[in-house]
The first five atom37 places (N, CA, C, CB, O) and aatype in JSON, in Angstrom:
{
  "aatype": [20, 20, 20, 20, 20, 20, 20, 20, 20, 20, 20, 20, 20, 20, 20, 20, 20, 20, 20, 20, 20, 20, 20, 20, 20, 20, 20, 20, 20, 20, 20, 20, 20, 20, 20, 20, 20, 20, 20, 20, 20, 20, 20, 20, 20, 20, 20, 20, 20, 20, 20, 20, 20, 20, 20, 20, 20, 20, 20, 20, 20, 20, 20, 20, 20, 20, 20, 20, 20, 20, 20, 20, 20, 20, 20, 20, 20, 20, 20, 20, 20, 20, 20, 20, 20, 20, 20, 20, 20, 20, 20, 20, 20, 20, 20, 20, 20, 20, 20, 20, 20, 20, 20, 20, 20, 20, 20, 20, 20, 20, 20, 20, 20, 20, 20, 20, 20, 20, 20, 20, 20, 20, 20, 20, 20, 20, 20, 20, 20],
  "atom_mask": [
    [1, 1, 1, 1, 1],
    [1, 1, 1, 1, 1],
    [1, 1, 1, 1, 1],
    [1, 1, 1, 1, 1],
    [1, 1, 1, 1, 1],
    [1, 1, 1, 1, 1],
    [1, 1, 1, 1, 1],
    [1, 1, 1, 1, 1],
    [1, 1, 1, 1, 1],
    [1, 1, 1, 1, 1],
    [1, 1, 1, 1, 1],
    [1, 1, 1, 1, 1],
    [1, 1, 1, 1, 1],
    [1, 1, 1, 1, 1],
    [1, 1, 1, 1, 1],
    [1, 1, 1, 1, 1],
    [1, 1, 1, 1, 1],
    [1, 1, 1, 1, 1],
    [1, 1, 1, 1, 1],
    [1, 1, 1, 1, 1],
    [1, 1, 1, 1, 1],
    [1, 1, 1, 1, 1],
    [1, 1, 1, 1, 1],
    [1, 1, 1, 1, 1],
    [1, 1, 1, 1, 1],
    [1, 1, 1, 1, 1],
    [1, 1, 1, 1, 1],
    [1, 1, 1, 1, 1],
    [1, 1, 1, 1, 1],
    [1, 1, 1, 1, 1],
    [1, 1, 1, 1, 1],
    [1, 1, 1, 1, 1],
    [1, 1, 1, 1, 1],
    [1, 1, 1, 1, 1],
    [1, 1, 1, 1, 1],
    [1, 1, 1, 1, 1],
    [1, 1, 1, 1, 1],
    [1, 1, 1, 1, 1],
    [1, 1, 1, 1, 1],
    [1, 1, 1, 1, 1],
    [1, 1, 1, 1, 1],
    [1, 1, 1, 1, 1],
    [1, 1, 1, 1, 1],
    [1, 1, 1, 1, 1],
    [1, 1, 1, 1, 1],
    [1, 1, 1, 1, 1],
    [1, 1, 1, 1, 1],
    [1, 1, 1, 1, 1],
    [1, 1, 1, 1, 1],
    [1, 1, 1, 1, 1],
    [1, 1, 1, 1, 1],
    [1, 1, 1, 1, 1],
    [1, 1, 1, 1, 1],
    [1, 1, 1, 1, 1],
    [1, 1, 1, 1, 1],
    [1, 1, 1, 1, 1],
    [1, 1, 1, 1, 1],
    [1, 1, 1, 1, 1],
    [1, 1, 1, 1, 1],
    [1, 1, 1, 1, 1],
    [1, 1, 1, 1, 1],
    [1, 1, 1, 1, 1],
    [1, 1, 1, 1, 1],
    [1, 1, 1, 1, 1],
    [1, 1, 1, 1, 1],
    [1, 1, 1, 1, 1],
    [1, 1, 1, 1, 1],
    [1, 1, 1, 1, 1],
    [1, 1, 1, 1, 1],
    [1, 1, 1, 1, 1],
    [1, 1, 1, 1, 1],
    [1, 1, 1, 1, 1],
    [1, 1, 1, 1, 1],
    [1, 1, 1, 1, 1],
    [1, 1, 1, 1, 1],
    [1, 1, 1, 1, 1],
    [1, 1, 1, 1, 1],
    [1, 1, 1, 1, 1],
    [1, 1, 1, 1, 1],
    [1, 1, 1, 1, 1],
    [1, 1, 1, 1, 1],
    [1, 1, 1, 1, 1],
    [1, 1, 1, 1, 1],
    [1, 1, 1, 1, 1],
    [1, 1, 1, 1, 1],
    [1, 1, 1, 1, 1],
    [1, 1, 1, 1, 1],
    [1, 1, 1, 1, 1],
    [1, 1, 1, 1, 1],
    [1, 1, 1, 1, 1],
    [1, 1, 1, 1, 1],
    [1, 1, 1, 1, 1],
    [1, 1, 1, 1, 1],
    [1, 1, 1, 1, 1],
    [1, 1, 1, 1, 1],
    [1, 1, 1, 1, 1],
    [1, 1, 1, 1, 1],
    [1, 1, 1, 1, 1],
    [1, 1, 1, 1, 1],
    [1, 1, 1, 1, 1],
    [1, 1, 1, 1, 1],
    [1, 1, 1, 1, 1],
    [1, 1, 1, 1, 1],
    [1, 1, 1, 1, 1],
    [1, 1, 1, 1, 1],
    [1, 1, 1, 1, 1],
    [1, 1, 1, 1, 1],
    [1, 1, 1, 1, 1],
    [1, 1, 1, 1, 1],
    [1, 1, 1, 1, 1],
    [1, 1, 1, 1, 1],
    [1, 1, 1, 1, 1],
    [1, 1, 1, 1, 1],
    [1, 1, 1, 1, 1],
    [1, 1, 1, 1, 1],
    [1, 1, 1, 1, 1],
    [1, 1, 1, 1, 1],
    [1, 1, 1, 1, 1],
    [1, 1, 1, 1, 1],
    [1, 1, 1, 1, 1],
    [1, 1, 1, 1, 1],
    [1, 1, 1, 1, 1],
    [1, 1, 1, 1, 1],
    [1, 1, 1, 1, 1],
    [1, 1, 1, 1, 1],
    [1, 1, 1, 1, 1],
    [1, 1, 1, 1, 1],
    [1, 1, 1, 1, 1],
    [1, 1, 1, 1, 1]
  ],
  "atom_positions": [
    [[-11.86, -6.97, 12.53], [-11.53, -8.35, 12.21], [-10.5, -8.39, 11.08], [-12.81, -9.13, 11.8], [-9.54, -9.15, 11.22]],
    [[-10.61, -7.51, 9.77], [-9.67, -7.22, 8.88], [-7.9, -7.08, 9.34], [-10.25, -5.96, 8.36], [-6.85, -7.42, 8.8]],
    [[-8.33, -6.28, 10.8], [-7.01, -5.95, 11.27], [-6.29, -6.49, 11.49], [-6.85, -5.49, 11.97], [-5.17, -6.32, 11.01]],
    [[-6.67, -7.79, 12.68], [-6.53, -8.87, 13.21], [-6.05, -9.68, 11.83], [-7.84, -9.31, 14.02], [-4.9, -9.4, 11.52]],
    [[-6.59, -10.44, 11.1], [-6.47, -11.13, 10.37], [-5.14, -10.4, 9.31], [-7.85, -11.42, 9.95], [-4.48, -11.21, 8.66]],
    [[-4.85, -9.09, 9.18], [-4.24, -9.0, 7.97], [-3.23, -8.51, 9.11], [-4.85, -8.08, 6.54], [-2.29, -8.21, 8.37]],
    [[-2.74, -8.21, 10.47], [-1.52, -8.61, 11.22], [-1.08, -9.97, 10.98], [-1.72, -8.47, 12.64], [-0.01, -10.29, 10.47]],
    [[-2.38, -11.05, 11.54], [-1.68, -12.31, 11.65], [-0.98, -12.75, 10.13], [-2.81, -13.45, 12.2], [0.19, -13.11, 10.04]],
    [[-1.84, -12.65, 9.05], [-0.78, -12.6, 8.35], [0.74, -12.06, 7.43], [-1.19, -12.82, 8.16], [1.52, -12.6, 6.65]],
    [[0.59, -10.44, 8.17], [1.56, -10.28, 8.35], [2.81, -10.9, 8.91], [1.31, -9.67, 8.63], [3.72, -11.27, 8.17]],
    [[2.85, -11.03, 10.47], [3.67, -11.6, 11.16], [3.64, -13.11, 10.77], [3.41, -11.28, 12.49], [4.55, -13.78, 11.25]],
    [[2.59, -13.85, 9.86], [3.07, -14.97, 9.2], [4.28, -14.95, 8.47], [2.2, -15.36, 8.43], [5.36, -15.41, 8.86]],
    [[4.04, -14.35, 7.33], [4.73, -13.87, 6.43], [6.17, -13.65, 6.5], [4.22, -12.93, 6.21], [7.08, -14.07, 5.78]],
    [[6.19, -12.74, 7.72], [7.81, -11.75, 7.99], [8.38, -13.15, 8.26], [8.04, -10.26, 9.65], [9.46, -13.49, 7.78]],
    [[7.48, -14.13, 9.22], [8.69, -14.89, 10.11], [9.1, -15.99, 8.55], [7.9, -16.03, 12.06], [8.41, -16.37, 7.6]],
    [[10.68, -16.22, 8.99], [11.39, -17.09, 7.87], [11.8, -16.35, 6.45], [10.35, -18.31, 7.48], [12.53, -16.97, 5.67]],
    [[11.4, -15.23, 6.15], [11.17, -14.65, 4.61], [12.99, -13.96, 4.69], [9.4, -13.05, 4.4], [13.78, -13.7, 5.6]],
    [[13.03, -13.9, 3.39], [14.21, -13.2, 3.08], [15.14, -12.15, 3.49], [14.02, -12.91, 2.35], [16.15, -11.95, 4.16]],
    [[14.02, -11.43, 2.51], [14.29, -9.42, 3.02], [12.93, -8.96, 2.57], [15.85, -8.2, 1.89], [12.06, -9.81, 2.37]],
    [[12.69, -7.81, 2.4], [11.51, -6.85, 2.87], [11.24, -7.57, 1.65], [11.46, -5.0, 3.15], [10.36, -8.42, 1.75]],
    [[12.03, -7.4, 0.04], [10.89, -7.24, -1.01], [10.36, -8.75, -1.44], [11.5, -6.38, -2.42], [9.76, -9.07, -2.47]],
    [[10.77, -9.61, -0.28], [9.88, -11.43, -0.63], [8.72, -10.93, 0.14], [10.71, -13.38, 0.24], [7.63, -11.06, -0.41]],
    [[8.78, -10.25, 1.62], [8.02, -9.93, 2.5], [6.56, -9.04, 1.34], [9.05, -8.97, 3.75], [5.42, -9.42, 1.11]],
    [[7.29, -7.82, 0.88], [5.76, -7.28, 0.53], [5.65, -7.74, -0.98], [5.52, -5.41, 0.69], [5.42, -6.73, -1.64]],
    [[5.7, -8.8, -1.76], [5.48, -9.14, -2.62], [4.78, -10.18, -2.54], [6.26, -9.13, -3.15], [4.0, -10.51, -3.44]],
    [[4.99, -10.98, -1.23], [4.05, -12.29, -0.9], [2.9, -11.4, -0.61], [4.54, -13.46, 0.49], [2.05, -11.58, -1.49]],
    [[2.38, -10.22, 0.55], [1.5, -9.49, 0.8], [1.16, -9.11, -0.4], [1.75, -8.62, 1.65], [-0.02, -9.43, -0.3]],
    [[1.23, -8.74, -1.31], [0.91, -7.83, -2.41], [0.55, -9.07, -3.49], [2.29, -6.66, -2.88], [-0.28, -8.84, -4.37]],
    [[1.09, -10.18, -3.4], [0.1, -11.39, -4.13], [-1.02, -11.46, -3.44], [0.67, -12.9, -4.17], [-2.15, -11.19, -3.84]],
    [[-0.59, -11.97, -2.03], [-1.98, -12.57, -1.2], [-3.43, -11.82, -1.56], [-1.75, -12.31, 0.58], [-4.45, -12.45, -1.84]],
    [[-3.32, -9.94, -1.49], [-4.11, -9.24, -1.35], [-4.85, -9.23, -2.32], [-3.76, -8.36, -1.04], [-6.08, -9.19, -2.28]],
    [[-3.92, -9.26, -3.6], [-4.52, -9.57, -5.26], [-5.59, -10.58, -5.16], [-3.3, -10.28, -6.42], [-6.81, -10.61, -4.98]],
    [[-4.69, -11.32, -5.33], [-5.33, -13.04, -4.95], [-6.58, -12.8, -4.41], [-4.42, -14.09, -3.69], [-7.55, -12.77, -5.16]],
    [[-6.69, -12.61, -3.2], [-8.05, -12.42, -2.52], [-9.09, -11.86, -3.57], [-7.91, -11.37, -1.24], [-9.9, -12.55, -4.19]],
    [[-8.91, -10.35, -3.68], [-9.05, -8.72, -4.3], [-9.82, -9.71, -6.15], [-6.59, -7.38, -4.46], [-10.88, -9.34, -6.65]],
    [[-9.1, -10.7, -6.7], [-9.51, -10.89, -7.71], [-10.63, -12.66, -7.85], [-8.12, -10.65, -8.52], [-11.16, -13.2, -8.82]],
    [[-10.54, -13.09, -6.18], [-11.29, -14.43, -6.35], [-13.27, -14.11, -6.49], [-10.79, -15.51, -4.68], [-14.14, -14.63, -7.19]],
    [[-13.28, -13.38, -5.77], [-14.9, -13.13, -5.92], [-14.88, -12.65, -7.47], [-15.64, -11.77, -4.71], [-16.05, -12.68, -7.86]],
    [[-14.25, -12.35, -8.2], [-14.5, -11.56, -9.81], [-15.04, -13.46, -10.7], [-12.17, -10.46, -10.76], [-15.97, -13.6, -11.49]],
    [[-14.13, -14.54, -10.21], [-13.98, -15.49, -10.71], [-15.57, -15.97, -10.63], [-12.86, -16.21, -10.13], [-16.13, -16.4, -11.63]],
    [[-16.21, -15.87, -9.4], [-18.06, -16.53, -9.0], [-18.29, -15.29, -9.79], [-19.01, -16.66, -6.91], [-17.78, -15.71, -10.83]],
    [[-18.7, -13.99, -10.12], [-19.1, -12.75, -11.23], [-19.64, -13.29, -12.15], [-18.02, -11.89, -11.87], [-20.85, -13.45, -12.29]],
    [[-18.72, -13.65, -12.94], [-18.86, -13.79, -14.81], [-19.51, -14.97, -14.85], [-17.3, -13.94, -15.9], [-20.54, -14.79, -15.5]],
    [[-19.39, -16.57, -14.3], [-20.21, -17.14, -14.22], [-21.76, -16.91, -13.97], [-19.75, -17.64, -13.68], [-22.67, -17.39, -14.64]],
    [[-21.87, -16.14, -12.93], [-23.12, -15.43, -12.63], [-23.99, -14.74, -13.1], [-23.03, -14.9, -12.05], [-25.22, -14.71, -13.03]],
    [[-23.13, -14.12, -13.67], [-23.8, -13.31, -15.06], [-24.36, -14.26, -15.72], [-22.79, -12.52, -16.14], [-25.54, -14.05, -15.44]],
    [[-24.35, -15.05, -16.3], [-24.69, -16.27, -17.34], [-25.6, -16.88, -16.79], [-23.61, -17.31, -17.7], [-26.67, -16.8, -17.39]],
    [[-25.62, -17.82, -15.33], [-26.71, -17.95, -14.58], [-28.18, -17.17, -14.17], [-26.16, -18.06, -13.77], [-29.3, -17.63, -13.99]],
    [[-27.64, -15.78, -14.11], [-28.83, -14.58, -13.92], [-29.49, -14.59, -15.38], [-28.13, -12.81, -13.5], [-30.71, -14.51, -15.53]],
    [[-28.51, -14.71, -16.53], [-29.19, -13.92, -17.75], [-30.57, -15.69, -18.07], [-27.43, -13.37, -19.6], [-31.77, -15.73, -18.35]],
    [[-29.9, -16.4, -17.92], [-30.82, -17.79, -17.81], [-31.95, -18.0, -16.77], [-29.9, -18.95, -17.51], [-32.95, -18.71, -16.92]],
    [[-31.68, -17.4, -15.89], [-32.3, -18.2, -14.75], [-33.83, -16.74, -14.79], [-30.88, -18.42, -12.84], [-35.06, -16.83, -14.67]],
    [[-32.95, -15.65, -15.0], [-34.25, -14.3, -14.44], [-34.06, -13.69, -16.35], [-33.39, -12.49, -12.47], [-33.47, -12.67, -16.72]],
    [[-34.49, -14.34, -16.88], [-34.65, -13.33, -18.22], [-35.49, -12.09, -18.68], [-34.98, -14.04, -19.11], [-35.47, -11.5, -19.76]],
    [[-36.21, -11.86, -17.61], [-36.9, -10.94, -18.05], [-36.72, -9.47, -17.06], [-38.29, -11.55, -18.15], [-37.46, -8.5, -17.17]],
    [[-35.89, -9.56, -16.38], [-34.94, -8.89, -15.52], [-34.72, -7.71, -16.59], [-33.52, -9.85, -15.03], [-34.14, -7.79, -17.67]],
    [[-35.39, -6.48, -15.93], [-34.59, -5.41, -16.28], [-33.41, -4.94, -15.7], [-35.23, -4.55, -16.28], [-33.23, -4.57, -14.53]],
    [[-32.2, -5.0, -17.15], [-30.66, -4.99, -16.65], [-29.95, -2.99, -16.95], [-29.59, -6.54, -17.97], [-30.33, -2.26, -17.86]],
    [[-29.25, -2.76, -16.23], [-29.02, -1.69, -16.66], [-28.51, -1.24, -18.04], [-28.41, -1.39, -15.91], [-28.65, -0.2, -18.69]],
    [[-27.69, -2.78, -18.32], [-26.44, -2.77, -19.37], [-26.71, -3.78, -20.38], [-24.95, -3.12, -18.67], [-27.79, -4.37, -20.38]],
    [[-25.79, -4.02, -21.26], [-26.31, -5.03, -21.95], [-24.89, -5.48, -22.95], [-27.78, -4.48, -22.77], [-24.37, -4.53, -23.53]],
    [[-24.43, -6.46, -23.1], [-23.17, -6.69, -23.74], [-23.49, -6.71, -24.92], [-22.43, -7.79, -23.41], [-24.61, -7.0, -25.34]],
    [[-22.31, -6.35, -25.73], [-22.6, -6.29, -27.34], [-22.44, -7.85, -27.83], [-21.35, -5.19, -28.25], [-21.64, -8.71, -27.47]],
    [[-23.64, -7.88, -28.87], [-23.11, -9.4, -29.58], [-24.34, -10.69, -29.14], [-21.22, -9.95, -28.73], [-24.45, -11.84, -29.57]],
    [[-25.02, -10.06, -28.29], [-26.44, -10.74, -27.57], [-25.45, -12.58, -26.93], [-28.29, -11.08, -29.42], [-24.25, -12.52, -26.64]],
    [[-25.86, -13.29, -26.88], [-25.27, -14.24, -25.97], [-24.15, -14.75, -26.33], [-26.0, -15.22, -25.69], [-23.62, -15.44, -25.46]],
    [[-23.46, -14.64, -27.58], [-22.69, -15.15, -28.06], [-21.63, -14.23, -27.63], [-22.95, -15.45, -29.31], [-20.62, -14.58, -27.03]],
    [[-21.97, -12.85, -28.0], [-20.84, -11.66, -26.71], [-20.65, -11.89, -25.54], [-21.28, -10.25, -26.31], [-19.6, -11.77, -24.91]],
    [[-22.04, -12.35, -25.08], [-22.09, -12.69, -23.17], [-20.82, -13.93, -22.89], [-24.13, -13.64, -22.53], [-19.91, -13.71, -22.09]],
    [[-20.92, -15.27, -23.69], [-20.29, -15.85, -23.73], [-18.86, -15.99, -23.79], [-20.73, -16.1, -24.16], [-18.19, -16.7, -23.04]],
    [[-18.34, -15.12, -24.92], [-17.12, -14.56, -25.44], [-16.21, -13.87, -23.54], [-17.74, -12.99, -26.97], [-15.3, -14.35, -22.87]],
    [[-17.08, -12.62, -23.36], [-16.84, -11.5, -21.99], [-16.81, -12.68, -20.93], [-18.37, -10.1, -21.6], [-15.67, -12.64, -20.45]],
    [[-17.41, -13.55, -20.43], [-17.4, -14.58, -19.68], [-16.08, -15.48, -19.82], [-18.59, -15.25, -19.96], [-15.22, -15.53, -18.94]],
    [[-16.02, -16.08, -20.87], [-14.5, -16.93, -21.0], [-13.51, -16.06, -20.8], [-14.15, -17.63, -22.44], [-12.6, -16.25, -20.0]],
    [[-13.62, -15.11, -21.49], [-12.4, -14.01, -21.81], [-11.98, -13.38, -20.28], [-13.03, -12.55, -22.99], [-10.82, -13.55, -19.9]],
    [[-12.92, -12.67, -19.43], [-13.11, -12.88, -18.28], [-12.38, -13.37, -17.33], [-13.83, -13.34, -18.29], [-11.57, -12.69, -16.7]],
    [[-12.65, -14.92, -17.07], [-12.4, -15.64, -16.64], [-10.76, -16.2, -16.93], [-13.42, -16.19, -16.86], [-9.86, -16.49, -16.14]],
    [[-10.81, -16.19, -18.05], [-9.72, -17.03, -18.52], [-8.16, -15.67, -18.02], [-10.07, -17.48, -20.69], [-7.11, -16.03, -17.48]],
    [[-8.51, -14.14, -18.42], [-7.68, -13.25, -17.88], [-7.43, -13.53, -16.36], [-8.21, -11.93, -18.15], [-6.26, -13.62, -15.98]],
    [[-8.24, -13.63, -15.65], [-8.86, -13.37, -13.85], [-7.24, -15.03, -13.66], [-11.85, -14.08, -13.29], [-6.11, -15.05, -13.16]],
    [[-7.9, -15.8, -14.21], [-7.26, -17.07, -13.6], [-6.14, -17.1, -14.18], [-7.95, -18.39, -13.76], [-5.49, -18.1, -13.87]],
    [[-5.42, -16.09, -15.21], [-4.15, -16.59, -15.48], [-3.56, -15.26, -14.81], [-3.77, -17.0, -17.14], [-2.35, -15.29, -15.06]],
    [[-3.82, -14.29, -14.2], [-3.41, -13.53, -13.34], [-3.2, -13.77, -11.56], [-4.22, -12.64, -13.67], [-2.5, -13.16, -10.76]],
    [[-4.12, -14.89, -11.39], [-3.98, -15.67, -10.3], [-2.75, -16.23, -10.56], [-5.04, -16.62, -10.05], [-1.85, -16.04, -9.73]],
    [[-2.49, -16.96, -11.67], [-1.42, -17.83, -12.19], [-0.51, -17.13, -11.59], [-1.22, -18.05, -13.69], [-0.16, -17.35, -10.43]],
    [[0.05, -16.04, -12.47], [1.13, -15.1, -12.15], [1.69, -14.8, -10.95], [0.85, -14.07, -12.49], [2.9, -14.74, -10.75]],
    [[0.34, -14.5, -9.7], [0.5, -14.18, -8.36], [1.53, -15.06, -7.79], [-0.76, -14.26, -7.64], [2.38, -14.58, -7.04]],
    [[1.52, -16.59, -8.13], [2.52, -17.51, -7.8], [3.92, -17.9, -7.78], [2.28, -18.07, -8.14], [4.62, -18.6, -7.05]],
    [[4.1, -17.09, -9.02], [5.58, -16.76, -9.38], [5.9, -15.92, -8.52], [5.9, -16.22, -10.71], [5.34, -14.92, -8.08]],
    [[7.39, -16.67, -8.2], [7.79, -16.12, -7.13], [8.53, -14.97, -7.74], [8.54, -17.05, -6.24], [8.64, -14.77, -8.95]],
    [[9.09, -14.15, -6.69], [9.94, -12.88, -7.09], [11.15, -13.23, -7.36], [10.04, -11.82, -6.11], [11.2, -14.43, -7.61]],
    [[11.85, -12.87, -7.39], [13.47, -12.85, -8.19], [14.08, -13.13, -7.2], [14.18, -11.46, -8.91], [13.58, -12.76, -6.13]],
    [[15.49, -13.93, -7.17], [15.95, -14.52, -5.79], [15.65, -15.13, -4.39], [16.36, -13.9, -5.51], [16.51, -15.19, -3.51]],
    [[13.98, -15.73, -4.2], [13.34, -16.23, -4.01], [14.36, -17.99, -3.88], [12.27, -15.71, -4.94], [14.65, -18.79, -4.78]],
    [[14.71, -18.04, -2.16], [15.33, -19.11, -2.43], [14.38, -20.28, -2.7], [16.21, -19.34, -1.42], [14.34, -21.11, -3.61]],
    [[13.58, -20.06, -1.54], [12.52, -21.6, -1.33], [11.21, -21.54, -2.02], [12.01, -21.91, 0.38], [10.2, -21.47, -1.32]],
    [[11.12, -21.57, -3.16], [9.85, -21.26, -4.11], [8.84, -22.1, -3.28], [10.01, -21.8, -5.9], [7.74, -21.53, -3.24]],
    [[8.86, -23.31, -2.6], [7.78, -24.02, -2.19], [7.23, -23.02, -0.71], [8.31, -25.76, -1.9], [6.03, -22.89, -0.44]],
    [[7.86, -22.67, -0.24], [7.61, -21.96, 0.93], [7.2, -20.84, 0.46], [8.64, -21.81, 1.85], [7.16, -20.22, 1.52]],
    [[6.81, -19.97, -0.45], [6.2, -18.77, -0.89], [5.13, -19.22, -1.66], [7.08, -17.85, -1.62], [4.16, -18.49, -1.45]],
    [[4.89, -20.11, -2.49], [3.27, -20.68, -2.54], [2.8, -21.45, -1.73], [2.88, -21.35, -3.56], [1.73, -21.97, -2.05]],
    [[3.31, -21.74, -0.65], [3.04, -22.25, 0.6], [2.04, -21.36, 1.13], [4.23, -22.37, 1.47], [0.81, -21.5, 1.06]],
    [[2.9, -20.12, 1.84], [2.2, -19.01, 2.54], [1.17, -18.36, 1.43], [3.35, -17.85, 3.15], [0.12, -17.88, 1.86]],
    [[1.38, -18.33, 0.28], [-0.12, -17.75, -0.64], [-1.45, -18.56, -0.15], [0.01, -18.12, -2.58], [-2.56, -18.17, 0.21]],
    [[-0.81, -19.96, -0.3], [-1.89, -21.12, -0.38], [-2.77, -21.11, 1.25], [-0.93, -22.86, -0.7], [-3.98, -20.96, 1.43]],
    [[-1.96, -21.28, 2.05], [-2.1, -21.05, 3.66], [-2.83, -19.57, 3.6], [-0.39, -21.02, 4.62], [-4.02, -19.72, 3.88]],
    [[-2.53, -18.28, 3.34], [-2.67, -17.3, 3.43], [-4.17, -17.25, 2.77], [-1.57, -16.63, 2.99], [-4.9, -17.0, 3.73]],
    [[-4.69, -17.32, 2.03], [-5.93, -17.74, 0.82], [-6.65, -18.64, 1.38], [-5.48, -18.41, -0.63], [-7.84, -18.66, 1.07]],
    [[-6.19, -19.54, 2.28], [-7.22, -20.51, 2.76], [-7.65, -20.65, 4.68], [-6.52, -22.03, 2.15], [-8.29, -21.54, 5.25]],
    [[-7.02, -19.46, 5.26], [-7.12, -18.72, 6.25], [-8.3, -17.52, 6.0], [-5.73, -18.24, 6.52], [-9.35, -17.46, 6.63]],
    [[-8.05, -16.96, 5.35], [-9.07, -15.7, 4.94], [-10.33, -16.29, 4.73], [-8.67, -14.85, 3.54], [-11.27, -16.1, 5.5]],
    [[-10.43, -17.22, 3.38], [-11.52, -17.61, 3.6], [-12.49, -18.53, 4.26], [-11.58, -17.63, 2.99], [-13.72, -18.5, 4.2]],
    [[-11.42, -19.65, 5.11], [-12.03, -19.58, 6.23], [-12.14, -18.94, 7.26], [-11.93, -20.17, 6.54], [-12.8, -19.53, 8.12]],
    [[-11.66, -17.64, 7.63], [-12.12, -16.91, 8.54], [-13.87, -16.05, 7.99], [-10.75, -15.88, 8.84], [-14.82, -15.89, 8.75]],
    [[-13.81, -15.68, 6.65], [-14.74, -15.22, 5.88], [-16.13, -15.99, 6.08], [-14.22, -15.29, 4.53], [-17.22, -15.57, 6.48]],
    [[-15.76, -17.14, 5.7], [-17.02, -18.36, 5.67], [-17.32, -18.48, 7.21], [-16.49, -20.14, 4.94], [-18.44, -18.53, 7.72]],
    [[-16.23, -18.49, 7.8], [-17.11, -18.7, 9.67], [-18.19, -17.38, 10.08], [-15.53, -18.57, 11.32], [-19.29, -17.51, 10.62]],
    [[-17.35, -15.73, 9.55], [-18.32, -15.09, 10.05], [-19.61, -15.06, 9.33], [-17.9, -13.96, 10.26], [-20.7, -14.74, 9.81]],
    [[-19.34, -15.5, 7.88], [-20.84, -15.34, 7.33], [-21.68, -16.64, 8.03], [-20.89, -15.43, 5.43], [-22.79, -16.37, 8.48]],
    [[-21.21, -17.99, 8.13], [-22.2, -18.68, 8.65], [-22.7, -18.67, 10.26], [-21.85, -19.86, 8.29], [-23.54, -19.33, 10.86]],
    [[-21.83, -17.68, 10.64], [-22.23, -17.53, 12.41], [-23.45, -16.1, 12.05], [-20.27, -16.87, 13.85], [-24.46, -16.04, 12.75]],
    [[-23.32, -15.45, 11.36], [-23.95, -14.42, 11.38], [-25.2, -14.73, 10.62], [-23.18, -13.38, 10.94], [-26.25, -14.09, 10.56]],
    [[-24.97, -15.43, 10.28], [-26.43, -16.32, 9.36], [-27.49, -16.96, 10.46], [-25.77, -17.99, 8.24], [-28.71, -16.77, 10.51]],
    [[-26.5, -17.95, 11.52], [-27.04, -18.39, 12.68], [-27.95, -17.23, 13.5], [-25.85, -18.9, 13.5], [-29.1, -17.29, 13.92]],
    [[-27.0, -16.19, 13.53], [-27.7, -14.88, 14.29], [-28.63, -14.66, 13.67], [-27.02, -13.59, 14.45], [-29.51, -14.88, 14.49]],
    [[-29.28, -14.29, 12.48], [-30.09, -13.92, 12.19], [-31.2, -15.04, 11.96], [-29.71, -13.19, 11.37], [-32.22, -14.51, 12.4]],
    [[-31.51, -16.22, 11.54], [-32.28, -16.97, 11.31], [-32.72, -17.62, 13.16], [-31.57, -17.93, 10.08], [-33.71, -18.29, 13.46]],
    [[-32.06, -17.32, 13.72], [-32.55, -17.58, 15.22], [-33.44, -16.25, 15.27], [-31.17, -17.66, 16.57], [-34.55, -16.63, 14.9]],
    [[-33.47, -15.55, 15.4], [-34.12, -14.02, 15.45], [-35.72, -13.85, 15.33], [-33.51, -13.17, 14.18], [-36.22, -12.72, 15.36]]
  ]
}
């Protein structure tokens, strides 16, 4: 399914694009992009788990007791999403800037709806069972 999906957006991509290096620089955002959105639900989570299950034996433990947890969480977060930021900027000679966060945006919201269909069909499969 990976295959499928990371052709089609390949051959998204190629059609209309410049030259090769708009071509693998839009790929090489998209993949980031993807590669760093689940990190973004993480660090929140962490914070939710340490609240919700406190008595959870953890392997690890951040320095600074919640006020560290807190700190690693923003800090976290705030790196994760301004590196998303970045992904957007387009590359250098980049005529149609709207058409290259176009295909990020399209590209990012293809995946994960392809993502979300197989988890909720496969959810179906199993709760029928």
């Amino acid at each position: 399914m990976m295959g499928i999906v990371g052709s089609l957006l390949l051959v998204g991509n190629y059609i209309g694009m410049q030259n090769v290096q708009q071509i693998f620089w839009t790929i090489f955002a998209l993949s980031s992009i993807l590669f760093l959105l689940p990190y973004l639900f993480m660090f929140p989570a962490v914070l939710k788990l340490r609240r919700t299950e406190p008595d959870t034996e953890r392997p690890y433990r951040v320095p600074g007791g919640k006020i560290g947890l807190w700190i690693s969480v923003v800090l976290g977060e705030f790196f994760l999403l301004l590196a998303v930021v970045f992904f957007f900027v387009p590359p250098e000679n980049t005529e149609n800037v709207l058409r290259y966060e176009l295909s990020l945006i399209i590209g990012i919201t293809v995946t994960i709806a392809v993502g979300l269909y197989i988890h909720f069909k496969s959810k179906r499969k199993t709760s029928s069972k």
